[in-house]
C-alpha positions as CSV (number, residue, x, y, z in Angstrom):
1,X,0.0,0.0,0.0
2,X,1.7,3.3,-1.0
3,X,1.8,6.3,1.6
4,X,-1.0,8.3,-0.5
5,X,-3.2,5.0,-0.6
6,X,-2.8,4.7,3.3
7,X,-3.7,8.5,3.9
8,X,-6.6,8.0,2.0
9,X,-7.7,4.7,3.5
10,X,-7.4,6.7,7.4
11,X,-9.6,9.8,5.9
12,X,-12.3,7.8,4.9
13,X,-11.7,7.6,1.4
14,X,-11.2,4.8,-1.3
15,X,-8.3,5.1,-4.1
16,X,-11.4,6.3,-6.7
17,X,-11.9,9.1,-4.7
18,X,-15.2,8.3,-3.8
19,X,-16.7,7.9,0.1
20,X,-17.0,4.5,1.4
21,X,-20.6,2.8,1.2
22,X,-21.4,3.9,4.9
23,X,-20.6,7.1,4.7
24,X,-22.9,7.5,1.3
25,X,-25.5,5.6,2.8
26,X,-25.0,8.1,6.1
27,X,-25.5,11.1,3.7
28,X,-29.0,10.5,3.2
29,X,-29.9,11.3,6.5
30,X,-27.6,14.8,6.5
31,X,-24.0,13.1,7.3
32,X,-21.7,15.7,5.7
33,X,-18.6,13.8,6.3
34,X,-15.0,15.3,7.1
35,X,-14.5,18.9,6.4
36,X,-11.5,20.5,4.4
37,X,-8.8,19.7,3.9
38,X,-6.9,22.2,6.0
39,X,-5.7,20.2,8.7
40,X,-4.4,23.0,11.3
41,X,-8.0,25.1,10.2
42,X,-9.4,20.9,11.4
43,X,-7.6,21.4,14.5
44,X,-7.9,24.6,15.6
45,X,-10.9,26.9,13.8
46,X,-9.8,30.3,13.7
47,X,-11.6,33.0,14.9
48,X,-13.4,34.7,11.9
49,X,-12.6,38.3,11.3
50,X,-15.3,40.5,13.3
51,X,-18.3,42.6,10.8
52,X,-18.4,46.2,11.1
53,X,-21.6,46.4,9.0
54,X,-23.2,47.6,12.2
55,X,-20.4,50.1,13.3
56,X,-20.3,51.2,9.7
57,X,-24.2,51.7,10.1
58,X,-24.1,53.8,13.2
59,X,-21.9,56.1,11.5
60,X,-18.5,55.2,13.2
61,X,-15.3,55.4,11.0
62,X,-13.8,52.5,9.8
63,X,-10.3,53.4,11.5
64,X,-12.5,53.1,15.1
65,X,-15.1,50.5,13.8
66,X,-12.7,47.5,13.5
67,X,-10.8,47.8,17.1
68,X,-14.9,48.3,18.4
69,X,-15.5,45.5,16.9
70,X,-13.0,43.6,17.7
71,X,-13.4,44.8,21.9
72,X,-16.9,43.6,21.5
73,X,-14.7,39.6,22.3
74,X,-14.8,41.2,25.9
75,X,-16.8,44.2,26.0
76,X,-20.1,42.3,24.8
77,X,-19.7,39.6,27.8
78,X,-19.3,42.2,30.5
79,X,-22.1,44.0,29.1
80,X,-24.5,40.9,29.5
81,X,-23.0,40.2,32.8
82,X,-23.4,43.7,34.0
83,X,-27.5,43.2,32.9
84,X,-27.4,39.9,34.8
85,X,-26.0,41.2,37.5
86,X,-28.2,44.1,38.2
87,X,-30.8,42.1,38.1
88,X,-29.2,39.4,40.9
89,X,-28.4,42.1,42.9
90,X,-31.6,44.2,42.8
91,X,-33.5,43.9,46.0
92,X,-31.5,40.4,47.0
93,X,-32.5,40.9,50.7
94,X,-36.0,40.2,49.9
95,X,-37.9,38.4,51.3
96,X,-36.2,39.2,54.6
97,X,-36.8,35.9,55.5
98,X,-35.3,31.9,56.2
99,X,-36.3,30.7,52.5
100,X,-37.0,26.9,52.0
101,X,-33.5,25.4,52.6
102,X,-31.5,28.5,53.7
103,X,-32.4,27.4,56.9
104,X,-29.7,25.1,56.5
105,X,-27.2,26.3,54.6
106,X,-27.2,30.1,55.8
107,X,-26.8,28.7,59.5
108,X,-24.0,26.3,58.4
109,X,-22.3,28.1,57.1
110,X,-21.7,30.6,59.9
111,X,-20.8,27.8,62.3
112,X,-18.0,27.2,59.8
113,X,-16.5,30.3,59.9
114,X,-16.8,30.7,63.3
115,X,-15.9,27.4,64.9
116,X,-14.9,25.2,61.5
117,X,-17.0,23.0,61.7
118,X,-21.0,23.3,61.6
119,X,-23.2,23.5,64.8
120,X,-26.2,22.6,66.5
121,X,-28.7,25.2,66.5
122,X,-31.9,25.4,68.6
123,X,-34.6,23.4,67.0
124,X,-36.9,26.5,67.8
125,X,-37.0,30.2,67.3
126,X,-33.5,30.2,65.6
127,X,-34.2,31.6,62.0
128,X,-36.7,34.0,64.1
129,X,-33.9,35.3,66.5
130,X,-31.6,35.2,63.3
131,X,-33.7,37.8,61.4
132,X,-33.9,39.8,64.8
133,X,-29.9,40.4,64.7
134,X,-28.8,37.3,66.6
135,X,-25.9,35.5,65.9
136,X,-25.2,33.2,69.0
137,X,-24.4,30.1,68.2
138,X,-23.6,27.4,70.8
139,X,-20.3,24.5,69.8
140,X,-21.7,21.4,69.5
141,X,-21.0,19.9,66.3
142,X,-23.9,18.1,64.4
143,X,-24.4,15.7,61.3
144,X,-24.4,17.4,58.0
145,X,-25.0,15.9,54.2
146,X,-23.1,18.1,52.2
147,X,-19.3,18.8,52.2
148,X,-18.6,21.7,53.4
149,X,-17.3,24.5,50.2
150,X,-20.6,25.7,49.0
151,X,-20.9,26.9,52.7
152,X,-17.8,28.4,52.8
153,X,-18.4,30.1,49.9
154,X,-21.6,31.0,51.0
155,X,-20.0,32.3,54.4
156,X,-17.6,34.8,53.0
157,X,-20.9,36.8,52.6
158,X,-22.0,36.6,55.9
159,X,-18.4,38.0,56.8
160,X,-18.6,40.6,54.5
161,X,-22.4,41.8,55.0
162,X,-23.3,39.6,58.7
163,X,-25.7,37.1,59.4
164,X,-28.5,38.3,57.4
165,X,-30.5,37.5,54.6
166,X,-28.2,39.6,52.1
167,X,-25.0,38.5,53.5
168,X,-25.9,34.8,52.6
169,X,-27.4,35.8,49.6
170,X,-24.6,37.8,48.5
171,X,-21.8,34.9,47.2
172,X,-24.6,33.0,45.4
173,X,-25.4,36.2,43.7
174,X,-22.3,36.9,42.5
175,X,-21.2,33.8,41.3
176,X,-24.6,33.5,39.4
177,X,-23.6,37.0,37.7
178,X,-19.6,35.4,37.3
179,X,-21.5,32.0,35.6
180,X,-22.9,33.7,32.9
181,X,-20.1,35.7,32.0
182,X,-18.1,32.6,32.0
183,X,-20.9,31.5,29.5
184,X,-20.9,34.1,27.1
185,X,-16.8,33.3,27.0
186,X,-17.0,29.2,26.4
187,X,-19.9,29.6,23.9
188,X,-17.8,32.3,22.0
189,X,-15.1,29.9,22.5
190,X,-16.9,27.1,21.1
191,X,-18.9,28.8,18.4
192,X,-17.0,31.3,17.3
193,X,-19.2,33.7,17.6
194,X,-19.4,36.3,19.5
195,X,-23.2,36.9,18.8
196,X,-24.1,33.2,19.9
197,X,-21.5,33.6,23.4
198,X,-23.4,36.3,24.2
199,X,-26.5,34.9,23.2
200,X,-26.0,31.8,25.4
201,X,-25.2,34.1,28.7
202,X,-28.5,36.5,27.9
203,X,-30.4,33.1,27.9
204,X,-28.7,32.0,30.9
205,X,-29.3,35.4,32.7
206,X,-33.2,35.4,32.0
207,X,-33.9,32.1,32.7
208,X,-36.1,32.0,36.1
209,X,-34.6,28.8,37.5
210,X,-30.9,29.9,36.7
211,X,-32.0,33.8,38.3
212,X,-33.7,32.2,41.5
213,X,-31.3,29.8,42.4
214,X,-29.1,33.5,42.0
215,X,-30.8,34.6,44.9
216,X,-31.4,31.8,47.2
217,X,-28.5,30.3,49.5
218,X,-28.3,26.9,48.4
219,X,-25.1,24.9,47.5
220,X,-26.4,23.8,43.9
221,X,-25.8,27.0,42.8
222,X,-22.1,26.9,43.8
223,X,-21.6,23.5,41.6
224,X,-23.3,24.9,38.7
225,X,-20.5,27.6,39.1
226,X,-17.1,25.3,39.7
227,X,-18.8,22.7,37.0
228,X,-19.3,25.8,34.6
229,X,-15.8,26.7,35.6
230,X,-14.1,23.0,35.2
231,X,-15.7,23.0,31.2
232,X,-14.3,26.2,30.5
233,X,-10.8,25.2,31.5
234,X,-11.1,21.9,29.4
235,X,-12.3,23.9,26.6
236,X,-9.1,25.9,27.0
237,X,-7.1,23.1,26.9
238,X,-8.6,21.5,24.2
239,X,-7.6,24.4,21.9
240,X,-4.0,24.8,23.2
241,X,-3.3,20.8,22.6
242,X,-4.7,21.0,19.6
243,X,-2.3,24.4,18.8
244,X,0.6,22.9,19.8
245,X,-0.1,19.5,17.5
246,X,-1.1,21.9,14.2
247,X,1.8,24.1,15.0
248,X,4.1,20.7,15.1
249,X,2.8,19.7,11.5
250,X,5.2,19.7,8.4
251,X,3.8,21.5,5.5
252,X,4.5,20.8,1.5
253,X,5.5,22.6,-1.5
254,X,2.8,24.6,-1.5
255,X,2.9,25.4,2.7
256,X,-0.3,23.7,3.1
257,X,0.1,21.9,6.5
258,X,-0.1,17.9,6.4
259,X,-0.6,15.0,8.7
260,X,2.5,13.4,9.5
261,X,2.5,9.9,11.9
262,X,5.3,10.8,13.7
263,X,3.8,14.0,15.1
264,X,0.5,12.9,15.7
265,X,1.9,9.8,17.8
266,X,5.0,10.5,19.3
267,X,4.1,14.5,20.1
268,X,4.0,15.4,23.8
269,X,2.1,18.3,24.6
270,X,4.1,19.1,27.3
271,X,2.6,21.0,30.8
272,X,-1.3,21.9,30.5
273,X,-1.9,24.4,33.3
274,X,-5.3,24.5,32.1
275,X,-6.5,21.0,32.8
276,X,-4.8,21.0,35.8
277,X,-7.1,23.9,36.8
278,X,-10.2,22.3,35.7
279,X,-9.0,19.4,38.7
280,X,-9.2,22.4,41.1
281,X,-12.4,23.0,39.9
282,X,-14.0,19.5,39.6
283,X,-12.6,19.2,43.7
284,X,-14.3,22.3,44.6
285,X,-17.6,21.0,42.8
286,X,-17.2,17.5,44.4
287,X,-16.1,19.7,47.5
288,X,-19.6,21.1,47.6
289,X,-21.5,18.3,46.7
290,X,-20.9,15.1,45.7
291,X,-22.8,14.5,42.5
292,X,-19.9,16.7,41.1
293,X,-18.2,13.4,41.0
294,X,-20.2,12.5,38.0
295,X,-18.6,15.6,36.5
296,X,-15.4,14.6,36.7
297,X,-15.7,11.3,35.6
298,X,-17.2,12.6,32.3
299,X,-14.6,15.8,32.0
300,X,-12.1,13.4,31.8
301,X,-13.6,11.0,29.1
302,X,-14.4,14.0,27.3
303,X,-10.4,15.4,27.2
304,X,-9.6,11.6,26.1
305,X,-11.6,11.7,23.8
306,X,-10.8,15.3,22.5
307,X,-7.0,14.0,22.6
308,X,-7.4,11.3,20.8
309,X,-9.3,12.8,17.6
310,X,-6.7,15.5,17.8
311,X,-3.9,12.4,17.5
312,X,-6.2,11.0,14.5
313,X,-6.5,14.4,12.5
314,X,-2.6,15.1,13.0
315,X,-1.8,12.1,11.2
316,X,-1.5,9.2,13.8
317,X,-1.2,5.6,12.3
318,X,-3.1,4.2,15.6
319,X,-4.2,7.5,17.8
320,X,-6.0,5.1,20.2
321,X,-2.3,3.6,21.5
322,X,-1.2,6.5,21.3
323,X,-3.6,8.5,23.2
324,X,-3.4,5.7,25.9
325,X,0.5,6.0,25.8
326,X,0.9,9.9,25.7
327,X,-2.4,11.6,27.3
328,X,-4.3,8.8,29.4
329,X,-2.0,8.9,32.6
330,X,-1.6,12.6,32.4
331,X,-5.1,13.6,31.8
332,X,-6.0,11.0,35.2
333,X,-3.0,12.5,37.2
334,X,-4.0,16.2,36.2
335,X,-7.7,15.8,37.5
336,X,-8.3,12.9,40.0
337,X,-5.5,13.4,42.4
338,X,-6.2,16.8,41.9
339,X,-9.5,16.7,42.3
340,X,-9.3,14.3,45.4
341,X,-6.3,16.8,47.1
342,X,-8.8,19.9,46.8
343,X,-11.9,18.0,48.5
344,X,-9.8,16.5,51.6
345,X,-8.2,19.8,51.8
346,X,-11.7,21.7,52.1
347,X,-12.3,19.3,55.4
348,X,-9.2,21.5,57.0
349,X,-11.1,23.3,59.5
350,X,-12.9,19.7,60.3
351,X,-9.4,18.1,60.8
352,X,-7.9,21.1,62.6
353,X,-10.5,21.9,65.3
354,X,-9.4,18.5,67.3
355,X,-11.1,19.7,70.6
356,X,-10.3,18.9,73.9
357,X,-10.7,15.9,75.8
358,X,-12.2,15.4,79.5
359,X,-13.4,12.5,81.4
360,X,-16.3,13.7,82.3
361,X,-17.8,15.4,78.9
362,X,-15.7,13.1,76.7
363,X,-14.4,14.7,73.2
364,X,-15.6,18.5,72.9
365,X,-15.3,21.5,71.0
366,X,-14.2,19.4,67.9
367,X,-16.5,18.5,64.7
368,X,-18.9,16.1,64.3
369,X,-17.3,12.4,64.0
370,X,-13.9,14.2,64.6
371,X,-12.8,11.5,67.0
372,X,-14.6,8.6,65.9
373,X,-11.6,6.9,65.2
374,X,-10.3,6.9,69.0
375,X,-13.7,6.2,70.5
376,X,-15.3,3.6,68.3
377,X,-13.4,3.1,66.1
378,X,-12.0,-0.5,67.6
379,X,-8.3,-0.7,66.9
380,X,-6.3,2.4,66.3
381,X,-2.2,3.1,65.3
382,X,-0.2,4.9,68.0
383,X,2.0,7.8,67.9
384,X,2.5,9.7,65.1
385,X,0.5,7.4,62.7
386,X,-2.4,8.1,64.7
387,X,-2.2,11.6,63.8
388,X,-2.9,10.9,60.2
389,X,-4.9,8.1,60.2
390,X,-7.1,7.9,62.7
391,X,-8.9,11.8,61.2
392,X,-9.1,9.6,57.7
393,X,-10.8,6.7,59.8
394,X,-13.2,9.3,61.2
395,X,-13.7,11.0,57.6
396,X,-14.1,8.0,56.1
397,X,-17.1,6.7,59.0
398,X,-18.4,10.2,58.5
399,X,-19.0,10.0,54.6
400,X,-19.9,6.6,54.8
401,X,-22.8,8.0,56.8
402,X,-23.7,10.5,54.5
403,X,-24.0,8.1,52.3
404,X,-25.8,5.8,53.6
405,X,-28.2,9.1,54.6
406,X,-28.6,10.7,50.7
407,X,-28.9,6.9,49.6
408,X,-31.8,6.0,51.9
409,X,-33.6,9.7,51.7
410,X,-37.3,9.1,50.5
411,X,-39.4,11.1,53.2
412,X,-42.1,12.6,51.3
413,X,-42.3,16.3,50.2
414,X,-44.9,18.6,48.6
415,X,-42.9,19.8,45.5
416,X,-40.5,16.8,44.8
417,X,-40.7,15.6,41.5
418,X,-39.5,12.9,39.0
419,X,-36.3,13.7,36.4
420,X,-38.4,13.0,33.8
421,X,-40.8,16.1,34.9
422,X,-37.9,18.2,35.0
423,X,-36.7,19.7,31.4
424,X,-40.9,20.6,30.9
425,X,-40.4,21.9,34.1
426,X,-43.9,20.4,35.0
427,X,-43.4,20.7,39.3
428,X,-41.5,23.8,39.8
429,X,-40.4,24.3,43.9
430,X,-41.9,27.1,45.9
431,X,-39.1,28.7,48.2
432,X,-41.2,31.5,49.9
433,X,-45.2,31.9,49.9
434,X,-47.4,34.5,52.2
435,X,-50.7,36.5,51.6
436,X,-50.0,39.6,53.0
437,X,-53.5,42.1,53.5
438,X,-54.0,45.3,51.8
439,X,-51.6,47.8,52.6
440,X,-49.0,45.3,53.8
441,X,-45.6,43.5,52.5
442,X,-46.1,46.2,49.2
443,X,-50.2,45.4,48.7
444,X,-51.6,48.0,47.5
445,X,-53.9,49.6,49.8
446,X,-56.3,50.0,47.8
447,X,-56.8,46.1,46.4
448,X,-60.0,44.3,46.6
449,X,-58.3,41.4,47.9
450,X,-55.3,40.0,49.5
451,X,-52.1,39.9,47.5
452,X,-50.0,37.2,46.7
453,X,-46.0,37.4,47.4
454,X,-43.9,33.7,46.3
455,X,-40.4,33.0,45.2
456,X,-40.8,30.3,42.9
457,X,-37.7,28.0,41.4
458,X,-39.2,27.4,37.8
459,X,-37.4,27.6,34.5
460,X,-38.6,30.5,32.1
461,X,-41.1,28.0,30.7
462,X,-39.9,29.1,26.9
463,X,-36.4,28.7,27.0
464,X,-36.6,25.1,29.1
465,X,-39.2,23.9,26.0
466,X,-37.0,25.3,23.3
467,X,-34.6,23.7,24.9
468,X,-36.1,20.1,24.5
469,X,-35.9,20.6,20.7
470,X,-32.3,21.8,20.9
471,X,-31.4,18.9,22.5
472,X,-32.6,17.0,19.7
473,X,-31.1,19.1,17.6
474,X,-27.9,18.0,19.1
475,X,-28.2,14.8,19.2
476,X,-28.8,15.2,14.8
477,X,-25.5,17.5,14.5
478,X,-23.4,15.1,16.6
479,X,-24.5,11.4,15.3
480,X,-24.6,12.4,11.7
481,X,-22.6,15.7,11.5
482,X,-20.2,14.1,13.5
483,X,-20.0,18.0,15.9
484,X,-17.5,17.9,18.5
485,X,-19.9,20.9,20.0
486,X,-22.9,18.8,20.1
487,X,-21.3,16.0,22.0
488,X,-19.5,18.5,24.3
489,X,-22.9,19.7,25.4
490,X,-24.7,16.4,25.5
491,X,-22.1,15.2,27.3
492,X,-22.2,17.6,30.3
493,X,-26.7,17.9,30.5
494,X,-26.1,13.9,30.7
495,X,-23.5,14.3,33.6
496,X,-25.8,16.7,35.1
497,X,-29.2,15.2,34.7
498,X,-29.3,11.2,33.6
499,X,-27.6,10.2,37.1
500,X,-30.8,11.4,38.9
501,X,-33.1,8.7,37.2
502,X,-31.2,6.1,39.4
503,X,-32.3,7.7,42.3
504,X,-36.1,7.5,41.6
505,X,-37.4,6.5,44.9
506,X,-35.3,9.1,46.1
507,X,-36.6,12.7,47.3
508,X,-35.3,15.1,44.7
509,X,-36.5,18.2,43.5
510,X,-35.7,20.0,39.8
511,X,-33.8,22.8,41.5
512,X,-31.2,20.1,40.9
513,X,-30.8,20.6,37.2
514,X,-30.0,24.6,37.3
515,X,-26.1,22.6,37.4
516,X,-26.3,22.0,33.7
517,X,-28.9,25.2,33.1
518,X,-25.5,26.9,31.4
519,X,-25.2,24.1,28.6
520,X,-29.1,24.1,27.9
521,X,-28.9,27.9,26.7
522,X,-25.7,26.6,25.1
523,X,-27.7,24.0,23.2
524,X,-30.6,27.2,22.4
525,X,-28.1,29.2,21.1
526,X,-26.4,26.7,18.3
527,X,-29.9,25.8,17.2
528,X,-30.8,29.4,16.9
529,X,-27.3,29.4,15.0
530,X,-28.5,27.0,12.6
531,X,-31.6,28.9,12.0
532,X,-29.7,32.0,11.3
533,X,-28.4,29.8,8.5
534,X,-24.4,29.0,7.6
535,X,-21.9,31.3,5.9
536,X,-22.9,31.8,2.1
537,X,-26.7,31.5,2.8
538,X,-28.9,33.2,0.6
539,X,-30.4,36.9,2.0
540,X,-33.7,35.3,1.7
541,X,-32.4,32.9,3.6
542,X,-30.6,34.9,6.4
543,X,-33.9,37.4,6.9
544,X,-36.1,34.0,7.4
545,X,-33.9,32.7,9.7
546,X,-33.4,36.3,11.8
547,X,-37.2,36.7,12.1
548,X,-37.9,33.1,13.7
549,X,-34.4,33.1,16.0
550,X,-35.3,37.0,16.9
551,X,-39.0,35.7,17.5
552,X,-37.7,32.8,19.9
553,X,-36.0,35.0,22.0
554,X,-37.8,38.2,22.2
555,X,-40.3,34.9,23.6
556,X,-38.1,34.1,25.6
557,X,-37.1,37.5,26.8
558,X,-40.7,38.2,27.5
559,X,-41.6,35.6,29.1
560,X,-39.2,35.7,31.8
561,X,-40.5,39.5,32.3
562,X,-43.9,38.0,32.8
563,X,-43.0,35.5,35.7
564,X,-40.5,38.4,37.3
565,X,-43.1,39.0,40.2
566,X,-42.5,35.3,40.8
567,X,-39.5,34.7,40.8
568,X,-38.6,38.0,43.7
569,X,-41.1,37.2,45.7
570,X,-43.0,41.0,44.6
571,X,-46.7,41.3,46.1
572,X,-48.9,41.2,43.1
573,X,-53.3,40.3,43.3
574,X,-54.4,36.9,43.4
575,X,-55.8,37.3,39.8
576,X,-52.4,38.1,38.7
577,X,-51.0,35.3,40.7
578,X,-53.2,33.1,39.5
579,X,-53.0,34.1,35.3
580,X,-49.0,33.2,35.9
581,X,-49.7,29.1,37.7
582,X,-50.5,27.7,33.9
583,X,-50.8,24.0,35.0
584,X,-52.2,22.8,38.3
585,X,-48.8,21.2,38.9
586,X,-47.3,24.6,39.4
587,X,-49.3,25.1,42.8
């Protein structure tokens, strides 16, 4: 077989020139095959040159309109997360009031930083006296579910603003506004585009799930943000790999870059800071809670997976060996150990608060389990093995608890629901409900009838149902277009969302899906992409497909406008409440 026979046999082709039967068989249902034949354009897409059209347009010169346009790579994602900010921030300390499971994680999380570890509190009048301006808090440890970073996190605003209900509103806030412009940069990243990155974080910042859960101190907000975070960073990496492969490629005659073997096997990529930071990440989000876990399994079959069609495109002979050779034990080194070093380190102020000992009270002023080890733990090492193993013991006893605990959870609850309720977002989760009288809680004096005033966790009902078809859209461009983007996408909603169906008997609510909220706007945004049309479309074309995207998301726009008074918790009249429950399941 001669060299130019083999190249053609790895691309897919025959020596005629033509597509194997597969792939013509494939075509009929829209496979489009490999793309050019440019194989560094393969590896890494360049960034197009930005329009100035619009600049042009507004009457700016065209010295000033290309470095404006050009900005707009920056400017435009501050600019959405300025809007989503202002709108987190506006009002955040109301309701002044304990919502749903801040009464929790608000309280935890100022045990932490006071003593390290999280506290008893009394089982009545606490969230009362709280709200009054107490912050008393006795030192007896107690059995929590969660690991403890989400309520750090959560905790730095109580240190910056106090015990109240902005202080522990304030981190989730922020990192809320942070997540979507981290959105607006990965979709620009993966697209593009600037217009669909910034599209994807003006979804993300009016959807009512992703904008509630913005306000509310809960911890699946803060893995939404390290998970966001984590897929960034591997996105990163992905394109500086594949740089430093396409930049390692011979070119011919001509200086049209080739695939050579020997590069795409025996390449190494050298030190990728970037994946190394998505381990930090995926800690922190296993670190908060543990179905981040699931996330970093899936991460890290997705950079394999990235690596080795990188190997494939550069010219490897067999990119799977080398893949397993070159970028397996790195890519597990970079994120597990990582990834397990970050979570034990956020137990430090569990290991370092040891306590004291007496006879008479036994082990005190230590966290919960601390001492297990010594106590109950039967047989234990002596001297200084027993300082390092015997808080491992007790971690290990403690986490085999909360296992055992999130395992076995099934009491009954008014708004849990079923996974497969969750993307029609059929059994939304009310966080805050009172009917305050006229003239009360901002009811107008003057209403017929008592007000209504709810904080309610429900997906802008538009975006959540365009996203179903998205999804399916996806699920096209990545079996028969073969799009890396698709399955990037796919990949993290099913890390985020299929684990829950295991748990069925389980008591789980769909506030757990605003963790992969960020890659259903992604997923909105490349449809409405597609139905802008590709390069070289007609202008017929292009104006069809502007009016029906621009139609979708001035939708979308307006419908999250419409369920505003829901999701802050505003006093509006019952008929007006009432208009905005659609379904019976709502209530």
């Amino acid at each position: 077989m001669t060299s130019d026979t083999a190249t053609r046999g790895r691309q897919g082709q025959r020596a005629d020139g033509q597509p194997p039967p597969w792939q013509r068989r494939l075509r009929r249902f829209g496979y489009a095959g490999r793309p050019g034949p440019d194989v560094r354009e393969r590896l890494v897409p360049p960034y197009p040159e930005p329009g100035v059209r619009l600049w042009g347009a507004l009457g700016v010169p065209p010295a000033v309109a290309l470095p404006l346009a050009r900005a707009m790579g920056w400017a435009g994602p501050l600019l959405v997360a300025l809007f989503a900010g202002l709108l987190r921030f506006w009002h955040l300390g109301s309701p002044r009031d304990v919502i749903f499971d801040e009464t929790y994680y608000a309280k935890d999380a100022w045990a932490l930083w006071k003593h390290g570890y999280e506290a008893k509190w009394p089982d009545n009048g606490a969230n009362e006296a709280i709200l009054k301006g107490s912050t008393d808090i006795a030192d007896t440890p107690t059995f929590v579910v969660h690991p403890p970073v989400g309520k750090w996190v959560i905790g730095i605003g109580e240190w910056l603003h106090g015990l109240n209900p902005y202080g522990w509103r304030f981190m989730v806030a922020l990192l809320g506004t942070l997540s979507v412009l981290m959105l607006c940069r990965i979709g620009r990243r993966m697209f593009r585009s600037t217009f669909l990155g910034c599209l994807a974080g003006a979804l993300l910042a009016v959807d009512g799930l992703h904008f509630v859960m913005s306000r509310t101190a809960l911890l699946d907000s803060v893995l939404m943000f390290f998970v966001l975070a984590a897929f960034g960073c591997v996105l990163v990496d992905r394109d500086k790999a594949r740089a430093r492969l396409a930049a390692a490629l011979p070119v011919d005659e001509g200086g049209v870059p080739r695939p050579d073997a020997e590069v795409g096997e025996r390449l190494r990529l050298g030190l990728r800071p970037w994946r190394l930071a998505a381990g930090v990440f995926l800690g922190l989000a296993c670190a908060t809670k543990w179905n981040g876990a699931v996330y970093l399994a899936a991460f890290g079959l997705l950079v394999v997976l990235w690596d080795l069609g990188a190997r494939r495109l550069a010219g490897a002979r067999r990119p799977h060996l080398a893949t397993l050779r070159r970028d397996v034990p790195w890519a597990f080194l970079s994120t597990v150990p990582v990834a397990l070093g970050v979570y034990l380190a956020s137990w430090t102020g569990w290991f370092a608060n040891s306590g004291t000992y007496t006879k008479e009270g036994g082990w005190q002023h230590s966290g919960y389990l601390r001492h297990w080890a010594e106590t109950e733990g039967g047989h234990s090492p002596d001297g200084f093995l027993a300082g390092i193993l015997n808080p491992l013991r007790s971690l290990w006893k403690y986490e085999n608890d909360v296992w055992d605990f999130n395992t076995n959870l099934s009491s009954p609850h008014t708004y849990q629901s079923n996974p497969w309720s969750w993307l029609v977002q059929s059994r939304p989760v009310s966080y805050f409900y009172e009917s305050p009288k006229p003239g009360e809680d901002g009811c107008p004096a003057d209403a017929a009838d008592k007000c209504a005033r709810e904080v309610l966790a429900l997906g802008t009902p538009l975006l959540w149902w365009a996203a179903c078809f998205a999804l399916v859209y996806l699920l096209y461009r990545w079996a028969f277009r073969r799009d890396w983007r698709a399955g990037a996408v796919l990949c993290a909603v099913a890390a985020g969302y299929l684990p829950w169906f295991m748990w069925q008997e389980r008591t789980i609510f769909v506030f757990y899906a605003v963790v992969f909220v960020p890659f259903l706007c992604l997923a909105v945004a490349m449809m409405i992409g597609a139905l802008l049309g590709p390069p070289g479309s007609s202008e017929r074309r292009r104006i069809a497909g502007a009016v029906g995207a621009g139609t979708l998301v001035l939708l979308i726009a307006w419908n999250f406008v419409y369920f505003f008074p829901i999701y802050t918790g505003q006093a509006i009249p019952l008929d007006a409440w009432r208009n905005r429950m659609w379904f019976d399941t709502w209530i």
